[in-house]
N, CA, C and O of each residue as an XYZ file, in Angstrom:
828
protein
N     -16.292     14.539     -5.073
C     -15.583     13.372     -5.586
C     -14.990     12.539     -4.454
O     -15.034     11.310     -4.522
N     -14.345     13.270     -3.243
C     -14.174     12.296     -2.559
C     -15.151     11.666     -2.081
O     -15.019     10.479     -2.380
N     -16.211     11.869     -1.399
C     -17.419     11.305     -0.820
C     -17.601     10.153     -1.664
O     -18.177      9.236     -1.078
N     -17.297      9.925     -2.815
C     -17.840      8.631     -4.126
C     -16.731      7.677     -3.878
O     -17.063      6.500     -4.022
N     -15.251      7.930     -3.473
C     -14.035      7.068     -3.332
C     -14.464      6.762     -1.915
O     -14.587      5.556     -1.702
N     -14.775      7.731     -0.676
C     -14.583      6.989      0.082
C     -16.256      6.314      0.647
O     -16.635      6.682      1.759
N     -16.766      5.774      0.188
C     -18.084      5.581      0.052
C     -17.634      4.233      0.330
O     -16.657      3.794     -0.277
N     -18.457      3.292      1.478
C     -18.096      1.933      1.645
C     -18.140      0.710      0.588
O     -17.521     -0.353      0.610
N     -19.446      1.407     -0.715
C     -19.600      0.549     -2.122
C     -18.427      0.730     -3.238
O     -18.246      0.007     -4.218
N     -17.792      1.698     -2.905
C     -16.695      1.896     -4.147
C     -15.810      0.793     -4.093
O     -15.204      0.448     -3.079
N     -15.749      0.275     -5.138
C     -14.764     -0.867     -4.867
C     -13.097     -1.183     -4.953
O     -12.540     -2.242     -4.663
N     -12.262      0.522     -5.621
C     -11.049      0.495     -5.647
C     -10.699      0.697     -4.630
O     -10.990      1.799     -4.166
N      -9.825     -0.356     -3.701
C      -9.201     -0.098     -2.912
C      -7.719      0.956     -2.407
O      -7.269      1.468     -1.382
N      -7.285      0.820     -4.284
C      -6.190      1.461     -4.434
C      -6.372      2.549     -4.195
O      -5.825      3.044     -3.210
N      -7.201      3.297     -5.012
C      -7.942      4.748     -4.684
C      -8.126      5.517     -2.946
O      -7.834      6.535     -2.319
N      -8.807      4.210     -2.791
C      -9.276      4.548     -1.278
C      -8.240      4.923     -0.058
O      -8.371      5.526      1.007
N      -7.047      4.215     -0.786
C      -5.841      4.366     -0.071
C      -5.332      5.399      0.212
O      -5.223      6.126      1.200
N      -4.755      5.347     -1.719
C      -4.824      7.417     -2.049
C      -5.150      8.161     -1.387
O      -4.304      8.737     -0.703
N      -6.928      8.600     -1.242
C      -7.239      9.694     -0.501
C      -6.991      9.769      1.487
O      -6.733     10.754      2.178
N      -7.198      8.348      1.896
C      -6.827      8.363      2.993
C      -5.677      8.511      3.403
O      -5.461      8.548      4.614
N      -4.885      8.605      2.673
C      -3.220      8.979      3.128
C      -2.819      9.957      2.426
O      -1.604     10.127      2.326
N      -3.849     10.965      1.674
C      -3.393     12.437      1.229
C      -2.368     12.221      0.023
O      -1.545     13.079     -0.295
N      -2.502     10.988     -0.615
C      -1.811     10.932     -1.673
C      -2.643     10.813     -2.764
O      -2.615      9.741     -3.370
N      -3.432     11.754     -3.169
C      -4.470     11.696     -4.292
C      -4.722     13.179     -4.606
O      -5.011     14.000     -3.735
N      -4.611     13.423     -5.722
C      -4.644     14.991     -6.105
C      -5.486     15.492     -7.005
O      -5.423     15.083     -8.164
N      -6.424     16.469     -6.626
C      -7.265     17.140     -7.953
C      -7.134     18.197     -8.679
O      -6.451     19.115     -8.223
N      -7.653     18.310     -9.772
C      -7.886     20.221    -10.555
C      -9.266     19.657    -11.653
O      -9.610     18.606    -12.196
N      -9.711     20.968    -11.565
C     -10.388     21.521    -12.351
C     -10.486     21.549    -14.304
O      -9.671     22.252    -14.902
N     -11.137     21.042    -14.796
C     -10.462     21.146    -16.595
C     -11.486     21.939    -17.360
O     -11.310     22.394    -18.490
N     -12.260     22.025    -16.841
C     -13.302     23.275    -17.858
C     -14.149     21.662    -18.108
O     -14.448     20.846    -17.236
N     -14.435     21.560    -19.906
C     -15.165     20.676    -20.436
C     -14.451     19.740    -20.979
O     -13.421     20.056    -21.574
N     -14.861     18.364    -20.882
C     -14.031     17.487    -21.759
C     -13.787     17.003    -22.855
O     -14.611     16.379    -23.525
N     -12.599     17.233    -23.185
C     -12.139     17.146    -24.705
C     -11.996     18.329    -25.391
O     -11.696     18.298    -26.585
N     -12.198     19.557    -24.705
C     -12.147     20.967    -25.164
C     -10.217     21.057    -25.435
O      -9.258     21.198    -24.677
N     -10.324     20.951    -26.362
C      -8.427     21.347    -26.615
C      -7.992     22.587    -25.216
O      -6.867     22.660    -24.721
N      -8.739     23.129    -24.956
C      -8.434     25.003    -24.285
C      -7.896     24.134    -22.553
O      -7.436     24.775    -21.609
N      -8.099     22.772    -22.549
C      -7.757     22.407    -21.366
C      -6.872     21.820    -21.269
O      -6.263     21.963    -20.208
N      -6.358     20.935    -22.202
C      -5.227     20.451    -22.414
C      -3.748     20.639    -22.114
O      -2.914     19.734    -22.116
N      -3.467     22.248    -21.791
C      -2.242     22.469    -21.490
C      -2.179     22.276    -19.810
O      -1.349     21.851    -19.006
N      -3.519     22.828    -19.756
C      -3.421     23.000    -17.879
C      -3.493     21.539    -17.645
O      -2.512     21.243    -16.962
N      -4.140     20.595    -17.876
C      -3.575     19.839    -17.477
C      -2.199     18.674    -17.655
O      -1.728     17.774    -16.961
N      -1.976     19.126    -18.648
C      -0.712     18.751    -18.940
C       0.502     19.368    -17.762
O       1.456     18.754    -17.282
N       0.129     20.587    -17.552
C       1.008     21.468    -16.549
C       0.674     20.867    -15.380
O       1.565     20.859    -14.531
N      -0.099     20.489    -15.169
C      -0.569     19.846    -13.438
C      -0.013     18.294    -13.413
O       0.639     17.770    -12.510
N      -0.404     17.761    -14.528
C       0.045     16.260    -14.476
C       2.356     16.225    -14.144
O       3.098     15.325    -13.749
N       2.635     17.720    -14.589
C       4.021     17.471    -14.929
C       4.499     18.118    -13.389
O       5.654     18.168    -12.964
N       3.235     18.600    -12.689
C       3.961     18.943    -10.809
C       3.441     18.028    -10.506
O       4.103     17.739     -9.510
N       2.386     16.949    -10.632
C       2.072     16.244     -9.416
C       3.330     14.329    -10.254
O       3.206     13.186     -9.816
N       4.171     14.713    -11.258
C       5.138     13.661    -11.139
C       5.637     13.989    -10.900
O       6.387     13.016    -10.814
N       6.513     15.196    -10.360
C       7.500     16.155    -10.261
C       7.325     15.958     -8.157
O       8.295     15.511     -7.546
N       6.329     16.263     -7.564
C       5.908     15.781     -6.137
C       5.826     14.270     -6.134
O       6.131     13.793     -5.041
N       5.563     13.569     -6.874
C       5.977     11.450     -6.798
C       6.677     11.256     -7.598
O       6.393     10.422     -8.457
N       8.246     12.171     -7.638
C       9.134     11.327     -8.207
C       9.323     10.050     -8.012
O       9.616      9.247     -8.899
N       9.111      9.709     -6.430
C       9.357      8.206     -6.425
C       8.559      7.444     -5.336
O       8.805      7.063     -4.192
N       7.175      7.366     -6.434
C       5.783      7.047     -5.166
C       6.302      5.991     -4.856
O       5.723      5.689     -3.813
N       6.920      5.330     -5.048
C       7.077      3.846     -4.021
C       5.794      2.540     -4.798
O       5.405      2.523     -5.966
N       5.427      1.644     -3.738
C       3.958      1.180     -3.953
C       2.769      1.766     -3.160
O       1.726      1.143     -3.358
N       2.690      2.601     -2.479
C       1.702      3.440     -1.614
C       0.599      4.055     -2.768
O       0.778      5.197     -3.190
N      -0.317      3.402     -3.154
C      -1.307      4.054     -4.174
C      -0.997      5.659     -4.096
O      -0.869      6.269     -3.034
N      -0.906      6.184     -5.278
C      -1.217      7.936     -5.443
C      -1.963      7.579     -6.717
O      -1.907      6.620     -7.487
N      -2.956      9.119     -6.642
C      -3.278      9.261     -8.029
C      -3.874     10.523     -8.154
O      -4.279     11.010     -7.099
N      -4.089     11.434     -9.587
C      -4.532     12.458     -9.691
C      -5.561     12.385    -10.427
O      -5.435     11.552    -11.324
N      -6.750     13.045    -10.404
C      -8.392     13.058    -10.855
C      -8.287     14.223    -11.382
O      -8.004     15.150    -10.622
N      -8.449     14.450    -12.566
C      -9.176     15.629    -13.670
C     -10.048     15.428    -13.344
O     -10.338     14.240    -13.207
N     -11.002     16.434    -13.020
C     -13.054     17.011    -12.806
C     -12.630     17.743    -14.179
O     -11.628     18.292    -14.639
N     -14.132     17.407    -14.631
C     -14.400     18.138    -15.877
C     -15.628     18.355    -15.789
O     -16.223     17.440    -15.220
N     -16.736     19.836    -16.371
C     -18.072     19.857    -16.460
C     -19.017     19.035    -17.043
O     -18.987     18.910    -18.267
N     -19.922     18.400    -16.337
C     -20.778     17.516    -16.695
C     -21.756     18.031    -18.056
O     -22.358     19.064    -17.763
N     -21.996     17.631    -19.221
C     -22.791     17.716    -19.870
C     -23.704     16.912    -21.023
O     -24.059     17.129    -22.181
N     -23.844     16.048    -20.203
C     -25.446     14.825    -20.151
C     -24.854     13.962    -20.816
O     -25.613     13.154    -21.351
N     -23.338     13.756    -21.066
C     -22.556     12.869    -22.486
C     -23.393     11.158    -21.940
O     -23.296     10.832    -20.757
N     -24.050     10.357    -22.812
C     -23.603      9.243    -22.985
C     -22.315      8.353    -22.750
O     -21.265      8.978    -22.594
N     -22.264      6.979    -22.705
C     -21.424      6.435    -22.487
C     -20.320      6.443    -24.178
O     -19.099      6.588    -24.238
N     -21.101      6.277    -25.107
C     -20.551      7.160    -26.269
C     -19.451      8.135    -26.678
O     -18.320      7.973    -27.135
N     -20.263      9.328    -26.317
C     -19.669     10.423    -26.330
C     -18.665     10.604    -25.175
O     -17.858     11.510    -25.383
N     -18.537      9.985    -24.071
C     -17.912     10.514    -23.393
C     -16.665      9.560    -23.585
O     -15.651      9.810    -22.934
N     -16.689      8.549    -24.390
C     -15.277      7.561    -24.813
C     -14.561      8.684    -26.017
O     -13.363      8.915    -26.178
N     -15.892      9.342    -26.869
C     -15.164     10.135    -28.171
C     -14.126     11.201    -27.110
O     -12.899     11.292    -27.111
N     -14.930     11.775    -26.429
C     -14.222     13.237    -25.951
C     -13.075     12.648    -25.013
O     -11.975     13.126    -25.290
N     -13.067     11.733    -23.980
C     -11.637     11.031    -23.684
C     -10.683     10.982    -24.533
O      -9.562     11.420    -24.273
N     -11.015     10.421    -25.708
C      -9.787     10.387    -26.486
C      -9.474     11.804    -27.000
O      -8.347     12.204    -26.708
N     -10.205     12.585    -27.663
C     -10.212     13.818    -28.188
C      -8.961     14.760    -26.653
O      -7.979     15.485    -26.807
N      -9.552     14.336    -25.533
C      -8.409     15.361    -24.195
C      -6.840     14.326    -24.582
O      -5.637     14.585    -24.538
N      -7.478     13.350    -24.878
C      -5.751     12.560    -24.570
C      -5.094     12.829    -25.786
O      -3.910     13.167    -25.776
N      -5.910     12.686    -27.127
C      -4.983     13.314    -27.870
C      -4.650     14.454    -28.235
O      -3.900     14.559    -29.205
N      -5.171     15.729    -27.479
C      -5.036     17.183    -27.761
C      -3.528     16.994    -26.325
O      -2.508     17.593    -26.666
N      -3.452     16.433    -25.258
C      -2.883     16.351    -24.181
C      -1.283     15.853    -25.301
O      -0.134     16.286    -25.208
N      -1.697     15.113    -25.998
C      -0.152     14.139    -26.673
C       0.229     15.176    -27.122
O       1.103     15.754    -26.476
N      -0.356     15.919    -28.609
C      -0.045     16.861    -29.445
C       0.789     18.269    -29.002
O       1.517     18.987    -29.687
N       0.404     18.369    -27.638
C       0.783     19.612    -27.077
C       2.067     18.951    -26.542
O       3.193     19.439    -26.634
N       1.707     17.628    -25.901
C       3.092     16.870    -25.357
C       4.503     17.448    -25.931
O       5.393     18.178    -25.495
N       4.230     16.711    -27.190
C       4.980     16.326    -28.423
C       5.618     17.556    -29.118
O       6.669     17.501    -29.757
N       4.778     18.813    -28.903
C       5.319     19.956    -29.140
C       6.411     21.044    -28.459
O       7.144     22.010    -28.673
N       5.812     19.899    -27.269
C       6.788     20.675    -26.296
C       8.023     19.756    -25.962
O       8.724     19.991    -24.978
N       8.136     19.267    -26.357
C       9.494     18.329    -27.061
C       9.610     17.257    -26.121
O      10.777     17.029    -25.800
N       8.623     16.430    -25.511
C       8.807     15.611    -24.650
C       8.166     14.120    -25.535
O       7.137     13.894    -26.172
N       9.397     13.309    -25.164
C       9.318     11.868    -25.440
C       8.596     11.042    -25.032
O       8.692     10.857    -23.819
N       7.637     10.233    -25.736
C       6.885      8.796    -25.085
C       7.976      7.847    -24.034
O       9.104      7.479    -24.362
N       7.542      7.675    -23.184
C       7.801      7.318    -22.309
C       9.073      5.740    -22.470
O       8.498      4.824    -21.882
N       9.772      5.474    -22.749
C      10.772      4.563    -22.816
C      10.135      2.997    -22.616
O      10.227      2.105    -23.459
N       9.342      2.861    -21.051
C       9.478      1.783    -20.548
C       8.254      0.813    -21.068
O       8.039     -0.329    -20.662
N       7.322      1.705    -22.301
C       5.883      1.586    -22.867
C       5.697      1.756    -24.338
O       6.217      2.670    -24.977
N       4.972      0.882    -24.816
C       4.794      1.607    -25.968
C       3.903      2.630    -26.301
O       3.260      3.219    -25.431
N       3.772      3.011    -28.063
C       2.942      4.371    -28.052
C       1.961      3.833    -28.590
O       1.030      4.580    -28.888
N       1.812      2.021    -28.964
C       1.016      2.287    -30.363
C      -0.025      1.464    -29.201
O       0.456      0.554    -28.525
N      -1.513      1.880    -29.040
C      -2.501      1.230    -28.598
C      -3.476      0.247    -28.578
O      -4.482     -0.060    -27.940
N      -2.503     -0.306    -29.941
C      -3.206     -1.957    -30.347
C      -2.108     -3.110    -29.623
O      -2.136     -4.308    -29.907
N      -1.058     -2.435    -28.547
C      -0.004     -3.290    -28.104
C      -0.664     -3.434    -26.441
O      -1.208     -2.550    -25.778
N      -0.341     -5.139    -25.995
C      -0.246     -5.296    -25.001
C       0.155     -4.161    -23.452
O      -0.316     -4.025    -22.323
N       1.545     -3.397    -24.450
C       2.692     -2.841    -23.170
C       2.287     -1.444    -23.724
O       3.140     -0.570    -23.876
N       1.080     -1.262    -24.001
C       0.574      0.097    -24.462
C       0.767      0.862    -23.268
O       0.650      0.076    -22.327
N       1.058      2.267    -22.765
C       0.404      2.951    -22.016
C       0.374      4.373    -22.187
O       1.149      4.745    -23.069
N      -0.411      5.480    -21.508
C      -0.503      7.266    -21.978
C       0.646      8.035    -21.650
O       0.834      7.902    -20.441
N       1.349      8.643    -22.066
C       2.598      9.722    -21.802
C       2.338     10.752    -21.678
O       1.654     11.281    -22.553
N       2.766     11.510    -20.530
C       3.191     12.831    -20.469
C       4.385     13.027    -20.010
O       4.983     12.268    -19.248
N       4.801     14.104    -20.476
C       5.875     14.460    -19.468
C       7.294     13.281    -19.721
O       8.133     13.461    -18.838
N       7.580     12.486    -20.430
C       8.518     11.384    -20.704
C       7.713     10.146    -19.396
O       8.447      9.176    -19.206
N       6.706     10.125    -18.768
C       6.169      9.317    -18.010
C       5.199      8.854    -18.380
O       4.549      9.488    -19.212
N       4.777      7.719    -17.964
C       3.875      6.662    -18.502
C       2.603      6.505    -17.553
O       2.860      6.070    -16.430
N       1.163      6.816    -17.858
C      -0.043      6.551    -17.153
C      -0.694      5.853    -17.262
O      -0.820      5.642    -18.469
N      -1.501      5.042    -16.519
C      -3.090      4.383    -16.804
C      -3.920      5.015    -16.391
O      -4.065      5.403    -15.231
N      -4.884      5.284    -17.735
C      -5.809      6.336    -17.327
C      -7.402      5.486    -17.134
O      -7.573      4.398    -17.685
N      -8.357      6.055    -16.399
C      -9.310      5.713    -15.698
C     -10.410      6.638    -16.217
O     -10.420      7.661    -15.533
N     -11.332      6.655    -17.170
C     -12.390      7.273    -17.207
C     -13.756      6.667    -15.942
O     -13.944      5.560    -15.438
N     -14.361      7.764    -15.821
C     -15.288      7.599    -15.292
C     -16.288      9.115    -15.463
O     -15.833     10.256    -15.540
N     -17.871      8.676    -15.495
C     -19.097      9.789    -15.242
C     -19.910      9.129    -15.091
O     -19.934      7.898    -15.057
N     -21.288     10.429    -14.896
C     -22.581     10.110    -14.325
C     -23.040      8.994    -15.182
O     -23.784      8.286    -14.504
N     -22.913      8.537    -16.384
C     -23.892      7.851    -16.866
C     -23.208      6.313    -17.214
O     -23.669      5.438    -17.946
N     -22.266      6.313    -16.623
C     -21.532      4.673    -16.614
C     -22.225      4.089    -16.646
O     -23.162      4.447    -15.933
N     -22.441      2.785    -17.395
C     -22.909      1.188    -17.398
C     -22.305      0.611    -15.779
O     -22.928     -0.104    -14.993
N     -21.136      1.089    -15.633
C     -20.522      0.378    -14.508
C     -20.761      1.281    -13.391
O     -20.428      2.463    -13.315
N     -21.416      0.536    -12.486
C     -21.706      1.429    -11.365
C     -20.109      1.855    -10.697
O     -19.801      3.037    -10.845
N     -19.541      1.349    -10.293
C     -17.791      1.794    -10.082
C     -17.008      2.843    -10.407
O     -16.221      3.529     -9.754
N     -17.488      2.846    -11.936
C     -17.241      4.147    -12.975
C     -18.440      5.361    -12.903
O     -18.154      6.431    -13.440
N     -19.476      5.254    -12.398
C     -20.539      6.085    -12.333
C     -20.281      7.133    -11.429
O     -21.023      7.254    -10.455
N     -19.440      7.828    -11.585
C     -18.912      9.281    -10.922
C     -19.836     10.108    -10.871
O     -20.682     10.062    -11.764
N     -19.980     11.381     -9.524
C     -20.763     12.163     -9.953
C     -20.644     13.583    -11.038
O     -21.499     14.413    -11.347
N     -19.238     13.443    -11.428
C     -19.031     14.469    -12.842
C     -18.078     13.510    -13.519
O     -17.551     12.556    -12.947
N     -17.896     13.850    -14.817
C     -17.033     13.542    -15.545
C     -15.793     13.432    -15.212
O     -15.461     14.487    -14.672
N     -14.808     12.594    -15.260
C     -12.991     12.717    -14.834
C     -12.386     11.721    -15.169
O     -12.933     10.663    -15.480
N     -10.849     11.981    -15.144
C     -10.220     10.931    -15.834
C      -8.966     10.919    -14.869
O      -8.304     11.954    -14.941
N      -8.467      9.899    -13.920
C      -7.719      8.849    -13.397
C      -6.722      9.186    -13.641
O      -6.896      9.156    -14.859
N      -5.351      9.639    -13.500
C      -4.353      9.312    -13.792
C      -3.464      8.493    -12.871
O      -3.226      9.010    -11.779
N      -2.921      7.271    -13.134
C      -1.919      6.386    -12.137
C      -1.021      6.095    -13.189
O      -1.158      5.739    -14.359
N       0.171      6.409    -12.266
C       1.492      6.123    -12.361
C       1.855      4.678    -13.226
O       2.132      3.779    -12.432
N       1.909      4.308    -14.454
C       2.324      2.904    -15.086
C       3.535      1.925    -13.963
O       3.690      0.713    -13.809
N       4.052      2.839    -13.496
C       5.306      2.132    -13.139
C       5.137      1.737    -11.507
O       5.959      1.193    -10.769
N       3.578      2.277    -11.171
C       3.261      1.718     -9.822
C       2.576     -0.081     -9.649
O       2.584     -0.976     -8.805
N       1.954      0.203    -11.264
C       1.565     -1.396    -11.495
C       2.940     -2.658    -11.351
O       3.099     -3.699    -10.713
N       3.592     -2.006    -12.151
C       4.870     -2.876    -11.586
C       5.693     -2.593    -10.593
O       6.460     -3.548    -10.461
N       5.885     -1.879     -9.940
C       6.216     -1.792     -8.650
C       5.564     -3.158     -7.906
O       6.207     -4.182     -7.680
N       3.982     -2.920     -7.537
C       3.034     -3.986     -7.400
C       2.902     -5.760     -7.489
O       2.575     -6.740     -6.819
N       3.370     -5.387     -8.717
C       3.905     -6.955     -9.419
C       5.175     -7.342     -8.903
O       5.524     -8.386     -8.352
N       5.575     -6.678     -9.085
C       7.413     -7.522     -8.396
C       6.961     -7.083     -6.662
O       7.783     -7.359     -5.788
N       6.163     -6.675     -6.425
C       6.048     -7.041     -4.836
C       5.246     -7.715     -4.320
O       4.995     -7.813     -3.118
N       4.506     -8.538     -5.710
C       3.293     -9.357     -5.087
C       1.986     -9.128     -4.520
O       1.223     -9.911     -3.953
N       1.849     -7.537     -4.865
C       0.916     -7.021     -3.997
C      -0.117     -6.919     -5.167
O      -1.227     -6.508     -4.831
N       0.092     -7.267     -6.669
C      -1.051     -6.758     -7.090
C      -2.254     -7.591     -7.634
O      -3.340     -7.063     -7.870
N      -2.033     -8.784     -7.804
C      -2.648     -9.767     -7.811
C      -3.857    -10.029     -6.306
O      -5.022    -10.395     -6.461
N      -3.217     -9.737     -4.941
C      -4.200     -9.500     -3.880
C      -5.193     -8.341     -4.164
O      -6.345     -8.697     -3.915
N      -5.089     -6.945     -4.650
C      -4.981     -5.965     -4.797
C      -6.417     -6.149     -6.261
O      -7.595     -5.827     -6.417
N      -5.757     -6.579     -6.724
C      -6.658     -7.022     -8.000
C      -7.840     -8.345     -7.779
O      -8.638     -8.768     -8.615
N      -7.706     -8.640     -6.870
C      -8.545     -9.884     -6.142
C      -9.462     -9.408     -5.727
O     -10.615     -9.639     -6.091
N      -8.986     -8.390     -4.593
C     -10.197     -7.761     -3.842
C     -11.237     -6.743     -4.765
O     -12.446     -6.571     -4.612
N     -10.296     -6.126     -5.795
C     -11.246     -5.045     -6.259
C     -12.120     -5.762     -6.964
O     -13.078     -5.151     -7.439
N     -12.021     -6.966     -7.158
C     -12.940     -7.599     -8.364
C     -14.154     -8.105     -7.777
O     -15.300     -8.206     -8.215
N     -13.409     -8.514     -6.247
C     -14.984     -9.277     -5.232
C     -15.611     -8.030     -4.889
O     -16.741     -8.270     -4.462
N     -15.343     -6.731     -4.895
C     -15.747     -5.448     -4.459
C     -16.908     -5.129     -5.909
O     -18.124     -4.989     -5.776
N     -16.188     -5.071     -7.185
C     -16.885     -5.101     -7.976
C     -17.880     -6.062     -8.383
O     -18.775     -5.735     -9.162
N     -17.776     -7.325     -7.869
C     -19.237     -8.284     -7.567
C     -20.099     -7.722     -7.224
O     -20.946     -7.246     -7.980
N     -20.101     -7.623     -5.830
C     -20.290     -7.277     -4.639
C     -21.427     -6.275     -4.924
O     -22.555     -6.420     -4.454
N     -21.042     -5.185     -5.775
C     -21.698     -4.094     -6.288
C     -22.408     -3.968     -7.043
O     -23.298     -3.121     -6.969
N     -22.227     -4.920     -8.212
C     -22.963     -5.021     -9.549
C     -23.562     -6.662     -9.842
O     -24.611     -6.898    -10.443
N     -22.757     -7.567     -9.344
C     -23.009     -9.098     -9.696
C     -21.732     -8.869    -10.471
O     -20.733     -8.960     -9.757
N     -21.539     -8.644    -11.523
C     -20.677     -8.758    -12.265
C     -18.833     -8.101    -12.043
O     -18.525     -7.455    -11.042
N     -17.948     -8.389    -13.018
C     -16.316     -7.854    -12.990
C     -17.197     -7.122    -14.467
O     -18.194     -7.333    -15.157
N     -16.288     -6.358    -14.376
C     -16.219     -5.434    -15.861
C     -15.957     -6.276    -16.823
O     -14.906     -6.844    -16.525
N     -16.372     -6.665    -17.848
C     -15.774     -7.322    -19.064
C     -14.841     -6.869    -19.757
O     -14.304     -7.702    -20.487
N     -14.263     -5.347    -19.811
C     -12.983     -4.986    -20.716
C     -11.943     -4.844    -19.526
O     -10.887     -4.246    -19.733
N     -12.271     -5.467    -18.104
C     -10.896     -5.115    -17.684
C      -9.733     -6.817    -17.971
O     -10.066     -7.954    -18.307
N      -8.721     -6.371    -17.724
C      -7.669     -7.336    -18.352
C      -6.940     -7.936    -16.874
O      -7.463     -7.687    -15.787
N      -5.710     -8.730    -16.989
C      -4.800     -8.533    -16.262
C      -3.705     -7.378    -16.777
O      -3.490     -7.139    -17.966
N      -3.202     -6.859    -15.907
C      -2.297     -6.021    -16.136
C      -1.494     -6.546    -17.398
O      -1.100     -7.712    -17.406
N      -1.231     -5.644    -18.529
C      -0.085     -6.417    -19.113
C      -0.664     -6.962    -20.086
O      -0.198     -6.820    -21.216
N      -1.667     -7.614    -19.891
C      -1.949     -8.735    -21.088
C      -2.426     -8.696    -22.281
O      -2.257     -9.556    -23.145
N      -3.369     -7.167    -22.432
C      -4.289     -6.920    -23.406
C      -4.205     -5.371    -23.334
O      -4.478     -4.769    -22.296
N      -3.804     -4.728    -24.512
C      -3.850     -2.885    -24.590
C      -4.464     -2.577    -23.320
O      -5.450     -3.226    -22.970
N      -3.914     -1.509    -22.468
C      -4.968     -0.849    -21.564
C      -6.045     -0.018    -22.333
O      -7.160     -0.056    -21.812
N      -5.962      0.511    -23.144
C      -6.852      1.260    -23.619
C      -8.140      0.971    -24.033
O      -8.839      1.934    -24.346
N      -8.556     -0.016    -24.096
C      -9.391     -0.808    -24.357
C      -9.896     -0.524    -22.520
O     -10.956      0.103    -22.505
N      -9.633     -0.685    -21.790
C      -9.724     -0.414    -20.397
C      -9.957      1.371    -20.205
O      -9.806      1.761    -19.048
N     -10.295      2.412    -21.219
C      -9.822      3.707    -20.493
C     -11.186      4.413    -20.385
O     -11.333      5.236    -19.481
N     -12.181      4.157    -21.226
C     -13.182      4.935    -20.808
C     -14.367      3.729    -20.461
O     -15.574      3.812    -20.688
N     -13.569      2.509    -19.796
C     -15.115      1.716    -18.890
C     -16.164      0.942    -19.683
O     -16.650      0.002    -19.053
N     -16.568      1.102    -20.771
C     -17.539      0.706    -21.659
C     -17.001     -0.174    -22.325
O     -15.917     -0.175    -22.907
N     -18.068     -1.221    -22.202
C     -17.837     -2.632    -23.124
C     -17.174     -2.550    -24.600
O     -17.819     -2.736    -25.632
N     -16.338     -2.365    -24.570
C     -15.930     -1.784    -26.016
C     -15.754     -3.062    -26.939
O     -14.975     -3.981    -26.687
N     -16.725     -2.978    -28.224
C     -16.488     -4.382    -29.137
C     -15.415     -4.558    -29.486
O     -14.506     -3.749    -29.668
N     -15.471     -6.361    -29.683
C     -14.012     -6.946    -30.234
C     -13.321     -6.341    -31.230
O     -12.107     -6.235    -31.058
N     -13.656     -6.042    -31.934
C     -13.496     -4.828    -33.271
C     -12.786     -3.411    -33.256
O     -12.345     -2.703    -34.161
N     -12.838     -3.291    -32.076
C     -12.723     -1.606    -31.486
C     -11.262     -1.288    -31.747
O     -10.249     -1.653    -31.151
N     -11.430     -0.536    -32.765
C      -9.775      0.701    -32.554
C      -9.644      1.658    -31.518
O     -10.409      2.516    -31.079
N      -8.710      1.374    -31.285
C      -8.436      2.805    -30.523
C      -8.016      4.041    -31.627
O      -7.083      4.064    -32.430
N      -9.258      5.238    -31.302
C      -8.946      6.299    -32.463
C      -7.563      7.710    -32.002
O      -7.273      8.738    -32.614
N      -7.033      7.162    -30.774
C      -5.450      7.710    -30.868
C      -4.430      7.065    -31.431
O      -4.033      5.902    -31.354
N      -3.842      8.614    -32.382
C      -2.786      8.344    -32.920
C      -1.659      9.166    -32.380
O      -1.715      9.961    -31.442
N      -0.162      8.708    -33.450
C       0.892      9.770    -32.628
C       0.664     10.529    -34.013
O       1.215     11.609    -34.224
């Protein structure tokens, strides 16, 4: 996985940052969307906020690997949601609150994922992406800090930041992704597993 971030065609810069300054963290999840993984990573996501209590704006981020098994661009949006909402349920049981500074419901602008009383933007990516960017060589899912995007914004940095990744994503494909947004403006979730998702599209997480 690193070899794919730091690859001169990848076009997140943010990422690239991450691993070059040892602020990017991995584990292991078995298969995706298997409920049996859900706690572990719930337990990993709650040390690596627990180590960036207070990332600053210095990109960090943590990558779930999960076993590859031939999913479509399809299936691998069903089983994303299926880990995020087995990830909430266990959340929620373990008596921890949606995150304050976000909402929960995913048809909202100021939508974003909770663990831990903290707020994420999550990043799908695998082998069989439409988007070469997202075309990982296993299955995994992104986690960044919500509150680094605004960090970003009130420092002006993310609009440059968001400039470049987009001429990067030219650059690579001809094209920008069509479901990505400006920050803020449109549900992220619609943004989480990469695929052109129709105008129509629910998001099938609930609380």
């Amino acid at each position: 996985m690193s070899s794919f971030i730091s690859d001169t065609s990848f076009p997140c810069v943010g990422a690239k940052s991450a691993l070059n300054k040892d602020r990017m963290r991995f584990g292991d999840f078995g298969e995706l969307g298997n409920p049996a993984g859900a706690a572990a990573l719930c337990d990993a996501l709650l040390a690596y906020s627990a180590e960036f209590e207070a990332p600053g704006s210095s990109p960090v981020s943590f990558i779930a690997l999960f076993t590859a098994d031939g999913q479509d661009e399809a299936k691998f949006e069903r089983q994303l949601w299926q880990m995020l909402q087995a990830m909430h349920d266990l959340d929620k049981a373990r008596g921890f609150a949606w995150d304050p500074q976000v909402s929960q419901d995913p048809n909202r602008g100021d939508f974003s994922f909770s663990i831990g009383g903290r707020a994420f933007f999550v990043v799908g990516l695998h082998p069989h992406s439409s988007r070469l960017a997202r075309r990982a060589p296993v299955p995994c899912l992104v986690f960044n800090f919500h509150e680094q995007f605004e960090t970003l914004k009130a420092s002006g940095k993310y609009q440059s930041m968001q400039t470049a990744i987009r001429a990067r994503d030219v650059t690579l494909q001809g094209t920008v992704n069509p479901v990505l947004e400006s920050f803020g403006k449109s549900s992220e979730a619609r943004q989480y597993s990469g695929r052109a998702v129709e105008t129509d599209w629910k998001c099938p997480f609930h609380q």
